[in-house]
MARDO-217165 format. One record per residue (C-alpha): residue number from 0; x, y, z; residue in three letters. Coordinates in steps of 0.001 Angstrom, whole numbers, plus 500000, padded with zeros to 6 digits. Layout:
N
NODE   n      X      Y      Z res
NODE NUM      X      Y      Z ala
...
END
This chain:
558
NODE   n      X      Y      Z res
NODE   0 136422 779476 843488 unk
NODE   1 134588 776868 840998 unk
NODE   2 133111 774464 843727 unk
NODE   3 131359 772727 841405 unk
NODE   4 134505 771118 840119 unk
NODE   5 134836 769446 843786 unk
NODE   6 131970 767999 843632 unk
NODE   7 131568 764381 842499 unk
NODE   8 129029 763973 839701 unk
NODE   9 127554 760343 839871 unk
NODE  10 126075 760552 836183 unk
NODE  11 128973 761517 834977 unk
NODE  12 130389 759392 831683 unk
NODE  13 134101 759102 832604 unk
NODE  14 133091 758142 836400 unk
NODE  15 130705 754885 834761 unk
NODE  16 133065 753872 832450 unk
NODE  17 136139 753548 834866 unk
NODE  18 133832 751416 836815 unk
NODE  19 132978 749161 834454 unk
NODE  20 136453 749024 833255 unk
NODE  21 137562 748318 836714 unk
NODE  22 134912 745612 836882 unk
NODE  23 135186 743987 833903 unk
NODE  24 138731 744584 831876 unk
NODE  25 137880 745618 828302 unk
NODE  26 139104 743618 825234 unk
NODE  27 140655 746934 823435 unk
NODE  28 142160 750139 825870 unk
NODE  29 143110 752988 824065 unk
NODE  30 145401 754963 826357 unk
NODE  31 148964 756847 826618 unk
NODE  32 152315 756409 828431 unk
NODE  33 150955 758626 831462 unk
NODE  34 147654 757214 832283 unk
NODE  35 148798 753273 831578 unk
NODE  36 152078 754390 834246 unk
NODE  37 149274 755665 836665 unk
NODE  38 146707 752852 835958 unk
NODE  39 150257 750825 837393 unk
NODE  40 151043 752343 840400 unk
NODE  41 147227 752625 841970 unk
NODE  42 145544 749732 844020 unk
NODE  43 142393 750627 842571 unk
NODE  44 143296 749606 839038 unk
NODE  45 144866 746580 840563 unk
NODE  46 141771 744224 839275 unk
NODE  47 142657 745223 835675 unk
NODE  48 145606 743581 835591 unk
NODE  49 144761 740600 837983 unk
NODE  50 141797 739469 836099 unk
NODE  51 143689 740086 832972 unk
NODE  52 146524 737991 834014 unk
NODE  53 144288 735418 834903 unk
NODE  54 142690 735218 831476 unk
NODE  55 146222 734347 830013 unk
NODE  56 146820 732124 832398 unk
NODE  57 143984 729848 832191 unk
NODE  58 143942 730478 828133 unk
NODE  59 147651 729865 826913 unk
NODE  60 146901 729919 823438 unk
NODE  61 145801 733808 823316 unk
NODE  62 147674 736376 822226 unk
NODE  63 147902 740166 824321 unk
NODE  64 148626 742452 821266 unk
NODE  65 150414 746029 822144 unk
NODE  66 149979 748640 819605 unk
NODE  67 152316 751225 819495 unk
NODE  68 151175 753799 817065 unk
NODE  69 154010 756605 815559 unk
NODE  70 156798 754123 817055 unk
NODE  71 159681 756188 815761 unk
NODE  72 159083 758736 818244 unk
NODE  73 159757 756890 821236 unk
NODE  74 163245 757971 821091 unk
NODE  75 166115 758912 823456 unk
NODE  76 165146 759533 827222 unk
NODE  77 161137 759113 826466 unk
NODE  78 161900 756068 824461 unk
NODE  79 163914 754546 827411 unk
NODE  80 160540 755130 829720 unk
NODE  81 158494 753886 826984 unk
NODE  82 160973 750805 827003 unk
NODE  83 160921 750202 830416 unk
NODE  84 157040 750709 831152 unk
NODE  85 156423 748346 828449 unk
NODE  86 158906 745243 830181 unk
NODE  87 156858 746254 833241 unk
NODE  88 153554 745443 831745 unk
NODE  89 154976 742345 830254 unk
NODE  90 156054 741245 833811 unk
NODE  91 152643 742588 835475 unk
NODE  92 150609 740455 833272 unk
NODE  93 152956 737779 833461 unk
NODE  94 153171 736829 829540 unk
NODE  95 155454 734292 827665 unk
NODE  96 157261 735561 824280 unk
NODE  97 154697 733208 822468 unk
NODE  98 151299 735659 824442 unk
NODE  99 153054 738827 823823 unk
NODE 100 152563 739695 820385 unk
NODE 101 153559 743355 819354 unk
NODE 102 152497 745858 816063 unk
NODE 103 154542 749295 815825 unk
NODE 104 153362 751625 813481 unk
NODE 105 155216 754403 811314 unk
NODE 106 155266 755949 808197 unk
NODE 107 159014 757459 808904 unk
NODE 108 160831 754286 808992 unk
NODE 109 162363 753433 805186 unk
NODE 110 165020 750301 806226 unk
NODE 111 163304 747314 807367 unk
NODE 112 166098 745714 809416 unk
NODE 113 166323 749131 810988 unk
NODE 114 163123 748874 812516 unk
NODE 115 162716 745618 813505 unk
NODE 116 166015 745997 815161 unk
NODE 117 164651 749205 816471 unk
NODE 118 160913 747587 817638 unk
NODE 119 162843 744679 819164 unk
NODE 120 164608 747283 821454 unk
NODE 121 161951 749202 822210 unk
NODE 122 159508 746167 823202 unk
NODE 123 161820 743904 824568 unk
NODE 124 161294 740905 822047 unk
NODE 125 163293 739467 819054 unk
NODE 126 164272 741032 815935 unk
NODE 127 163892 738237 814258 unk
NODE 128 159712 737681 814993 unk
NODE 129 159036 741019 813719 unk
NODE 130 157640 741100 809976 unk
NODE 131 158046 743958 808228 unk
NODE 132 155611 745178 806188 unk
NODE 133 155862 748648 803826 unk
NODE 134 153273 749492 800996 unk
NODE 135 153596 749933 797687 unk
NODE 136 152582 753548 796088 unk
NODE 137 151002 753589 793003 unk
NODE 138 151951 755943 790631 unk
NODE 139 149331 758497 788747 unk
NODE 140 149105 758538 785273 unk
NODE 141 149540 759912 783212 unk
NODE 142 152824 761573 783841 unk
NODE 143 154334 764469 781720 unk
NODE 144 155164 767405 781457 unk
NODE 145 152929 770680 780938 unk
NODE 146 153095 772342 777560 unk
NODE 147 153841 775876 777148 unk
NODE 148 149823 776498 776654 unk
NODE 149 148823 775218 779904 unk
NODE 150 151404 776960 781913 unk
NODE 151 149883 780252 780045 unk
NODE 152 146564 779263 781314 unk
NODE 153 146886 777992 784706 unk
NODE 154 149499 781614 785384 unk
NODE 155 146663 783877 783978 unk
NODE 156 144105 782465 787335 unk
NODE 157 144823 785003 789900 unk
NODE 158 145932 782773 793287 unk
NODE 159 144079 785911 795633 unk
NODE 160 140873 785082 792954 unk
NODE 161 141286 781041 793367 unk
NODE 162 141509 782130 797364 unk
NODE 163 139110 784543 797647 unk
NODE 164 136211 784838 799761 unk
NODE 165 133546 785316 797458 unk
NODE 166 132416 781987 796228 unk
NODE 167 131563 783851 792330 unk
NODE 168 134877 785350 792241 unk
NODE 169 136552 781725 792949 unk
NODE 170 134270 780930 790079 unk
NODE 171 135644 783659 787718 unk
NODE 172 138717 782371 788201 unk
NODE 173 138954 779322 786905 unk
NODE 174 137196 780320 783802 unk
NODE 175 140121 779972 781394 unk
NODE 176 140875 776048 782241 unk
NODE 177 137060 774977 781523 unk
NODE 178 137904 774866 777791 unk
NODE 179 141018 772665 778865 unk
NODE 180 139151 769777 780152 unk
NODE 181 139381 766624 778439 unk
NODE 182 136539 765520 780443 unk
NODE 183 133160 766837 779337 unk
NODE 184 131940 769271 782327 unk
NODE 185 128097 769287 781680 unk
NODE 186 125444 771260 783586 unk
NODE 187 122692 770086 785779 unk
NODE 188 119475 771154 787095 unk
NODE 189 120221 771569 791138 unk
NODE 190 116949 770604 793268 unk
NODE 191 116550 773565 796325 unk
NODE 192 115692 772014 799434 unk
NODE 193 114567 773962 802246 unk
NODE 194 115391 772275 805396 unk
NODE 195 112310 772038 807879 unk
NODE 196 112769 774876 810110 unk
NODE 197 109906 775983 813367 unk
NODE 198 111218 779509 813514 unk
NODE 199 111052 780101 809898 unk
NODE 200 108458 781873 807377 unk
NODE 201 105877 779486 805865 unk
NODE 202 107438 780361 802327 unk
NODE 203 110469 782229 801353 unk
NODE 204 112555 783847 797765 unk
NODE 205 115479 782512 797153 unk
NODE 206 117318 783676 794602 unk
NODE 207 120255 781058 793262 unk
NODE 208 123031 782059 791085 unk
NODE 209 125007 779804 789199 unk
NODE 210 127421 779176 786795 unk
NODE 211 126570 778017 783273 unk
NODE 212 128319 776009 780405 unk
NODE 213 130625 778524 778849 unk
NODE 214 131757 779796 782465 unk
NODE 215 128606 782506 782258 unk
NODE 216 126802 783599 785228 unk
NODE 217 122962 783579 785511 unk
NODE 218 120797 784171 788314 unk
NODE 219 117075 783040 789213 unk
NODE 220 114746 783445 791326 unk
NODE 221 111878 780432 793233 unk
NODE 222 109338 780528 795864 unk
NODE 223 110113 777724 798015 unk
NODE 224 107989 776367 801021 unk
NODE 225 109387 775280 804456 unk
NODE 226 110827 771841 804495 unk
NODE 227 109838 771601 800787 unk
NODE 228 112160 771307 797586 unk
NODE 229 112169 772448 793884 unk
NODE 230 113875 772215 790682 unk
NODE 231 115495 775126 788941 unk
NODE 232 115048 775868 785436 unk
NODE 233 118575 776473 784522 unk
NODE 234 120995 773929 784159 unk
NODE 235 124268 774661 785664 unk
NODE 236 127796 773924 785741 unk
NODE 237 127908 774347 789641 unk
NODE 238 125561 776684 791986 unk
NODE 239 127695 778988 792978 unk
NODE 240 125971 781302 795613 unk
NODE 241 121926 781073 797007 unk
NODE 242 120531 784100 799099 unk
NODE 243 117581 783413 800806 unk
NODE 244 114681 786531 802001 unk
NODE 245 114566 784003 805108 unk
NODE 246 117466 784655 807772 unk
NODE 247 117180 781366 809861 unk
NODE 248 116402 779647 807054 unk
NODE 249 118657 776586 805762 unk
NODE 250 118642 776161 802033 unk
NODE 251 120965 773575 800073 unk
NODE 252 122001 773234 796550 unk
NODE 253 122176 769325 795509 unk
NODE 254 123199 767882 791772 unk
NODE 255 121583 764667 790929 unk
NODE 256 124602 762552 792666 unk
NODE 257 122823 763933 795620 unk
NODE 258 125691 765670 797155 unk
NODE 259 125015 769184 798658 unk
NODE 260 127146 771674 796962 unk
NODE 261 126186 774618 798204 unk
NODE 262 124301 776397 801625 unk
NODE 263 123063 779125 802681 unk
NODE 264 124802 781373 805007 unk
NODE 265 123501 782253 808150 unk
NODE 266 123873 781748 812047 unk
NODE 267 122888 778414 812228 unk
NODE 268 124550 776664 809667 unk
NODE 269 128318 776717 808448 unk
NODE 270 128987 779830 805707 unk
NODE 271 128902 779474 802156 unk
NODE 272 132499 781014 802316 unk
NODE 273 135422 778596 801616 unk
NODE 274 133203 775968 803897 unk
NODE 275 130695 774690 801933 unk
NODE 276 131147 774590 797864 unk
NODE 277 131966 771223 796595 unk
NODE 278 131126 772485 793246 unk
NODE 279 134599 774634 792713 unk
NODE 280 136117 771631 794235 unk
NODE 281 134371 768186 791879 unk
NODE 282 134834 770775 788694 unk
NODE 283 138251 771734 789084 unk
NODE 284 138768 767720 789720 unk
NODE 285 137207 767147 786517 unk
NODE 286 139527 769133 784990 unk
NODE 287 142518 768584 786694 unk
NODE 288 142454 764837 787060 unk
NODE 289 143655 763898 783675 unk
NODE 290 146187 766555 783421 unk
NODE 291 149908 764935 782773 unk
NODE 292 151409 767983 784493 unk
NODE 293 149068 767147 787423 unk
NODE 294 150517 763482 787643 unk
NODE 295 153770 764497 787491 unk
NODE 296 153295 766641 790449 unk
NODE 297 151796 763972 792796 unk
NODE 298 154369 761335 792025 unk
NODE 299 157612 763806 792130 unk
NODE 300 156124 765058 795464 unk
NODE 301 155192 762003 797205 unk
NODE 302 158557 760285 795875 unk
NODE 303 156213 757730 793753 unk
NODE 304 158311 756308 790745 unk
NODE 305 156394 756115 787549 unk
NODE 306 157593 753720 784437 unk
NODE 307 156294 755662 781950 unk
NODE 308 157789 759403 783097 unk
NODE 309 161864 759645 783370 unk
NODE 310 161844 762780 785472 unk
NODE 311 160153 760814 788275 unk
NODE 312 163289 758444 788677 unk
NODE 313 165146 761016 790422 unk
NODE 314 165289 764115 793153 unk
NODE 315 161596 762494 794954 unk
NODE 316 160115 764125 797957 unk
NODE 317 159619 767235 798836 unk
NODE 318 160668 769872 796407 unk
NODE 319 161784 773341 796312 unk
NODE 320 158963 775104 794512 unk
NODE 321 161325 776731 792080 unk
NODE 322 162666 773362 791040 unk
NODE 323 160025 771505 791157 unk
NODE 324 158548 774036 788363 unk
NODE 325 161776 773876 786086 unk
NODE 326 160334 770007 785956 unk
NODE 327 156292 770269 785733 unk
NODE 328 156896 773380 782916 unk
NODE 329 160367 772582 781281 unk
NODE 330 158985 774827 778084 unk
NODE 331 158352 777772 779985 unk
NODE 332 160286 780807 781321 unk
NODE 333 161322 780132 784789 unk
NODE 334 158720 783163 786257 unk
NODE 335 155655 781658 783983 unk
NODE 336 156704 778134 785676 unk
NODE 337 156824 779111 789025 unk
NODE 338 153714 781608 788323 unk
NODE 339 151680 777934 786702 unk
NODE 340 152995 775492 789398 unk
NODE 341 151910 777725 792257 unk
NODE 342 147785 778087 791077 unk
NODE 343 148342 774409 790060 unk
NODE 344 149444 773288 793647 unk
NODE 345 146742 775560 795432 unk
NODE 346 144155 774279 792853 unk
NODE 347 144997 770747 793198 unk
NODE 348 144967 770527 796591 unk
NODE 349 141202 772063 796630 unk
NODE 350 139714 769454 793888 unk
NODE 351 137898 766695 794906 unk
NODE 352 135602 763991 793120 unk
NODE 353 133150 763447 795975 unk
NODE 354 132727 765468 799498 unk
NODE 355 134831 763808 801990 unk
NODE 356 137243 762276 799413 unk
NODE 357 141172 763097 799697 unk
NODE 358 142350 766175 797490 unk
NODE 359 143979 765102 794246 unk
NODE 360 147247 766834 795492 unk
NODE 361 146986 765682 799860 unk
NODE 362 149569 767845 799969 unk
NODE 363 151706 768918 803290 unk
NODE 364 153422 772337 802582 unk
NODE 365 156674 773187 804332 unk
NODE 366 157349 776880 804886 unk
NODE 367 160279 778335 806072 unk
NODE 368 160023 782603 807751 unk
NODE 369 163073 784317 808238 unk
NODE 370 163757 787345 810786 unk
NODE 371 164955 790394 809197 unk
NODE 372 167580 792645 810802 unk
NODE 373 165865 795564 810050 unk
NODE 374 165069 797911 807153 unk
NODE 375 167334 800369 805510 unk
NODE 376 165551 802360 803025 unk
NODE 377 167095 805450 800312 unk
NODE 378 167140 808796 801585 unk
NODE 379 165659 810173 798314 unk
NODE 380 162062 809705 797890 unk
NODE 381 162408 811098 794042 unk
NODE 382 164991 807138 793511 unk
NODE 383 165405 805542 790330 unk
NODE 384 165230 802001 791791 unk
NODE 385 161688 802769 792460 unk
NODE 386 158731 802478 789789 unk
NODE 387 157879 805523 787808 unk
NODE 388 154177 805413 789987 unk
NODE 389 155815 805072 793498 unk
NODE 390 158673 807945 793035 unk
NODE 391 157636 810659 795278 unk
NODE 392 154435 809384 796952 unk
NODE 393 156613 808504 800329 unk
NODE 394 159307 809773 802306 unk
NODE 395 161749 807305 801416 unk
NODE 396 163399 805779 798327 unk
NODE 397 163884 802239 798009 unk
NODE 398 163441 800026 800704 unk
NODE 399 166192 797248 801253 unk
NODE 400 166472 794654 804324 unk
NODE 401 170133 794509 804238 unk
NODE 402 172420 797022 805462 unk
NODE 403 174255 799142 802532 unk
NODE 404 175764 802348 802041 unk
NODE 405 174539 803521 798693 unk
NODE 406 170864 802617 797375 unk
NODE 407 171060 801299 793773 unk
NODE 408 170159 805360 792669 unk
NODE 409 173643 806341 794048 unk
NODE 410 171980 808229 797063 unk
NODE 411 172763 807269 800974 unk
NODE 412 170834 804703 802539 unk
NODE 413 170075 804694 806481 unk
NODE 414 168236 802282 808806 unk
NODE 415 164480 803276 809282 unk
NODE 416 163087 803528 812189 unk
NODE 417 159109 804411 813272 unk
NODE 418 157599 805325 815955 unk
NODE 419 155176 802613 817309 unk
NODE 420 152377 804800 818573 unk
NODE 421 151923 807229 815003 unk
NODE 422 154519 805356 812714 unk
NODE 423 156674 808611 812138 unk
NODE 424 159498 807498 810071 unk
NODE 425 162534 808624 811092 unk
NODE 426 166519 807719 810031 unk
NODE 427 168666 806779 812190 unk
NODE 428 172624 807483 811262 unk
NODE 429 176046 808157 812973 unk
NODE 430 177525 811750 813155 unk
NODE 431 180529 813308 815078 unk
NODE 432 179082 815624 817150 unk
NODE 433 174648 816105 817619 unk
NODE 434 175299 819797 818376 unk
NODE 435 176976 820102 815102 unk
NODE 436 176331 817261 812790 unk
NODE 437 177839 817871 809206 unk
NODE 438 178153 813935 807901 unk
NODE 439 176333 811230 808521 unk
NODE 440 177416 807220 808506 unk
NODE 441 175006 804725 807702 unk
NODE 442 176615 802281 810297 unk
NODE 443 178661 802717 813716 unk
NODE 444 182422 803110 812409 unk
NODE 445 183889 803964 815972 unk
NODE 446 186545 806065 816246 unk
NODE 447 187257 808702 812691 unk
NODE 448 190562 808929 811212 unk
NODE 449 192551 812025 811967 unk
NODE 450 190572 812853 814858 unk
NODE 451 189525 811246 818870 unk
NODE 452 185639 811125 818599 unk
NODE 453 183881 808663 818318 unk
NODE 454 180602 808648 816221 unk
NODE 455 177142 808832 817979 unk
NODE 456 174069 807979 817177 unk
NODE 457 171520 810779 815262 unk
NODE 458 167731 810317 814332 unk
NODE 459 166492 812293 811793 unk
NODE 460 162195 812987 811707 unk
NODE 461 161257 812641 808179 unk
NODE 462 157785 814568 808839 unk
NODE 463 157001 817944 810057 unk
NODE 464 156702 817162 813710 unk
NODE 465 154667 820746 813677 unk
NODE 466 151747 819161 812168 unk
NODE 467 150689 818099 815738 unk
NODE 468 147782 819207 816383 unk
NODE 469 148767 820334 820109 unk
NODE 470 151815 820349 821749 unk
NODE 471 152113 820696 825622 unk
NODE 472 155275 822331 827911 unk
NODE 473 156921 818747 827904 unk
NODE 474 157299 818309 824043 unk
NODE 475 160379 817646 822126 unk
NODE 476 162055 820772 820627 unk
NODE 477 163785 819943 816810 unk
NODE 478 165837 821489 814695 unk
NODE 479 165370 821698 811229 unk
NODE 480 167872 820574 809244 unk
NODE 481 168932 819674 805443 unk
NODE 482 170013 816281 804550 unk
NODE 483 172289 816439 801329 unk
NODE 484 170678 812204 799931 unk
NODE 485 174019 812184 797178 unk
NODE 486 176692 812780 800273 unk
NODE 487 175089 812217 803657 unk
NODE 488 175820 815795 804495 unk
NODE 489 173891 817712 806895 unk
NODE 490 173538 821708 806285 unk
NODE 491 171399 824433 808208 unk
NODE 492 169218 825655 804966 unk
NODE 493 168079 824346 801839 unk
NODE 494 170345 827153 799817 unk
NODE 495 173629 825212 800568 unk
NODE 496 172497 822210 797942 unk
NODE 497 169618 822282 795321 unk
NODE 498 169121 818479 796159 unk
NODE 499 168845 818626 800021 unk
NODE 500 165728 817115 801340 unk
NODE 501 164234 818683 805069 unk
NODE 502 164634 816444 808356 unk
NODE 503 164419 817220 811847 unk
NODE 504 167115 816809 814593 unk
NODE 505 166697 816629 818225 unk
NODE 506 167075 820287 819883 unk
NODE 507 170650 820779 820972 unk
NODE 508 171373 819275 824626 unk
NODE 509 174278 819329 826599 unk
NODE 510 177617 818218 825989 unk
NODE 511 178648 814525 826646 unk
NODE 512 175307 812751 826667 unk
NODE 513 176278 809973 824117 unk
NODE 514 172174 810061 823537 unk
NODE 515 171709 813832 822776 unk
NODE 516 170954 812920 819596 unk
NODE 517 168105 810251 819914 unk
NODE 518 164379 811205 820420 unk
NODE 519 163458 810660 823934 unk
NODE 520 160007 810160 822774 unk
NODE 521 158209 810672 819127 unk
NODE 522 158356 814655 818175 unk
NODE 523 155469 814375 816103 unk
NODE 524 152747 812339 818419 unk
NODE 525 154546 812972 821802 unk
NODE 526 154156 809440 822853 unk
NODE 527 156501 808625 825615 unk
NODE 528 155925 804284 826022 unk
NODE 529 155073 802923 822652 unk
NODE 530 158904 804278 821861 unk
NODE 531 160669 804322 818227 unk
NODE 532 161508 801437 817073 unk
NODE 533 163922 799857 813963 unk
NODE 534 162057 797347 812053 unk
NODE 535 163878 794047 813277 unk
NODE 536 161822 791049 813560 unk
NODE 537 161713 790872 817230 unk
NODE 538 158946 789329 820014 unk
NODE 539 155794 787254 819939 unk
NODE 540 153878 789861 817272 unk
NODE 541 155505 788767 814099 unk
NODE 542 154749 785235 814619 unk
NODE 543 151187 785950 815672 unk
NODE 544 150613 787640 812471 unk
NODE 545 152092 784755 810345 unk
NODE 546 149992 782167 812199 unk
NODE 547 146577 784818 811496 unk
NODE 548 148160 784885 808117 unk
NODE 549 148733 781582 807197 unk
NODE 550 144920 780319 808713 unk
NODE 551 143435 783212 806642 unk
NODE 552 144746 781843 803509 unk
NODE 553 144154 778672 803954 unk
NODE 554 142362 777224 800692 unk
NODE 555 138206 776465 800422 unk
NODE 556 137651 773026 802399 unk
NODE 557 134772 771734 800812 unk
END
């Protein structure tokens, strides 16, 4: 349908440049497994490797140097290709062991006779002319541990206030650690530079708000030119938001150092929000950077021995976050710990001392989702196991994701279910017979004692499905019914028990239909192809939410 994509473009970059490759063969090709295999196998390429053959011919002394980059994953069946295409070079280009020289890179490989035994297979040479080179980390100091006073500062910053959108509220949260600092943090006058723009006013207001020493917020407001700059009066700690009468305008923030540390937000620039605001990110270095606590984190977690800290000779590497803050906060109470190590982490990983440097904490975070089974929840919505605030305001108890009999209250428990159009909630339990259900099972038991049924599935509506607003010819019939939340027993009015709370069955249907007691479709909402559903984890949806989840709170990049 796209002809266009038929159609040979003479101009076009990749066209010129495998022409001149084909020409003349480069000194450095950057390529993959795939393209080098096809490069190979066509005629056309066949000059490549002629004229490059010839090279090494008539020049002996020079080296052909293959760089295999992330080595250790040329494993198994790919690594046997990879193995075999590179022999097949060798013997295209027609090299001796002395022309064929060969670097593998990796940052996975700890044993250094394991790899050059490993390279030497892969590349067809000797173990014994590969070198083996590892760094050496350096360790940050200092190293130590976090006093009880620290932990109580860093777990009073709110982690949705250090994430937050709005740039001041990121600000207000990091309030409490400026007196911490054992670097002084001094304010600045910021100069306001108004990018040269056609489409913009000959002069706009902007008004810039900023943080001062003492973690105070004032705001002023300049008259600033097009393509012109200006002072501001006020000294501050950081800029922390500028709002310009302008729309297309583009208006910067910049310290003395030069570096812009905060924009304007509009169309044609990148936002303010968690983009670009170095300041958060150089002042909560400042602050950060000398921290013991902080070096103990970077060395424990990127398994870098220090001399002068003990608890970084032992359990390196990635940590389990609960652990890890039994060692950054050993004077705290395991909740306070975890509560300081978690703002200290997010924190750490947003400083920086310059735009563009690496975080203080480069950290790679591993995190691990589990499915649930499904939800059970308390069939008392007045339960003890649930805060004084919450009792009564739903139309369960306490929720658990675990199957049980009894919520911690001593009432039944039963799997929830919803429907998927509305969200209903509705029970679902096991009874002997739907025309005449009397007790209800939390789980399928099969067959009773002292008797041949069989138990069948029930739901029970937890709303009034007459609250519809209409119902046509083809809606569900219920039956109302009282559910008894201390014994799982089912009774036709609310007289029978003072406890009972009101459900609603399916209308009685006939005989022998194993699913008489299962809504067809939602009695409330009438909705026939969303369906009810239990609250497994189940399909594609979950794990499209964690992903939008996950992006969304990702940290301010500066």
């Amino acid at each position: 349908r796209n002809l266009r994509r038929a159609i040979e473009r003479p101009d076009d970059t990749e066209l010129l440049t495998r022409h001149e490759i084909q020409v003349a063969p480069p000194d450095l090709l950057v390529t993959n497994y795939s393209m080098l295999e096809y490069m190979m196998l066509r005629p056309i390429e066949r000059s490549i490797f002629q004229q490059t053959r010839d090279y090494f011919v008539a020049n002996p002394n020079e080296r052909f140097i293959l760089v295999l980059d992330e080595a250790h994953l040329y494993r198994g069946a790919q690594g046997t290709e990879v193995a075999m295409l590179i022999r097949r070079l060798r013997h295209r280009l027609d090299l001796s062991a002395q022309q064929f020289q060969v670097i593998t890179t990796s940052a996975s490989f700890e044993d250094g006779e394991q790899a050059t035994t490993f390279a030497a297979g892969l590349t067809g040479t000797e173990s014994e002319r590969f070198v083996w080179i590892n760094g050496d980390k350096e360790s940050k100091v200092p190293s130590q541990a976090g006093d009880k006073d620290l932990a109580d500062a860093l777990a009073k910053i709110p982690l949705t206030g250090l994430l937050a959108e709005d740039a001041k509220t990121r600000f207000k949260s990091i309030v409490s650690l400026l007196n911490l600092s054992s670097r002084p943090i001094t304010a600045a006058k910021y100069i306001i530079i108004s990018k040269g723009n056609e489409a913009g006013k000959a002069r706009c207001r902007v008004t810039v708000l900023g943080m001062v020493e003492g973690g105070g917020f004032v705001e002023e407001t300049m008259q600033i030119g097009n393509g012109r700059e200006k002072e501001t009066e006020n000294a501050f700690l950081s800029v922390v938001s500028l709002d310009c009468s302008d729309p297309v305008a583009e208006i910067s923030a910049c310290r003395t150092q030069g570096h812009v540390e905060c924009m304007t937000a509009n169309d044609a620039v990148v936002s303010t929000e968690k983009s670009v605001h170095f300041g958060l990110s150089r002042i909560l270095y400042d602050i950060l950077v000398d921290f013991g606590v902080t070096g103990r984190l970077i060395n424990l977690t990127s398994s870098t021995l220090c001399n002068d800290d003990l608890e970084t000779k032992a359990e390196l590497g990635a940590q389990e976050i609960r652990r890890l803050a039994s060692r950054l906060f050993p004077d705290s109470s395991p909740q306070q710990a975890q509560v300081a190590t978690d703002i200290l982490v997010e924190a750490a990983s947003m400083s920086r001392n310059k735009p563009g440097d690496t975080p203080l904490l480069a950290a790679r975070v591993h995190r691990f989702f589990r499915g649930i089974p499904g939800i059970w929840a308390c069939s008392d919505p007045e339960c003890s196991a649930l805060p004084d605030e919450q009792r009564g305001q739903g139309v369960t108890g306490k929720l658990y994701v675990q199957p049980r009999r009894e919520c911690e209250c001593g009432r039944r428990v039963f799997e929830l279910l919803a429907c998927r159009n509305c969200g209903t909630a509705m029970f679902q339990a096991y009874t002997q017979s739907v025309r005449r259900p009397t007790y209800l099972w939390t789980e399928d038991v099969g067959e009773v004692d002292d008797s041949m049924d069989t138990v069948v599935p029930i739901h029970l509506c937890l709303d009034d499905p007459e609250e519809v607003e209409s119902q046509d010819d083809d809606s569900q019939s219920t039956r109302e019914m009282y559910l008894e939340p201390i014994t799982g027993r089912l009774f036709q009015n609310d007289v029978d028990s003072g406890s009972a709370r009101q459900v609603y069955i399916p209308a009685e249907a006939p005989a022998g239909n194993r699913k008489a007691g299962m809504f067809e479709k939602c009695p409330k909402c009438n909705d026939r192809f969303s369906g009810i559903s239990n609250m497994a984890t189940k399909g594609d949806e979950p794990f499209q939410h964690l992903v939008s989840a996950q992006l969304m709170s990702q940290p301010p990049i500066p």
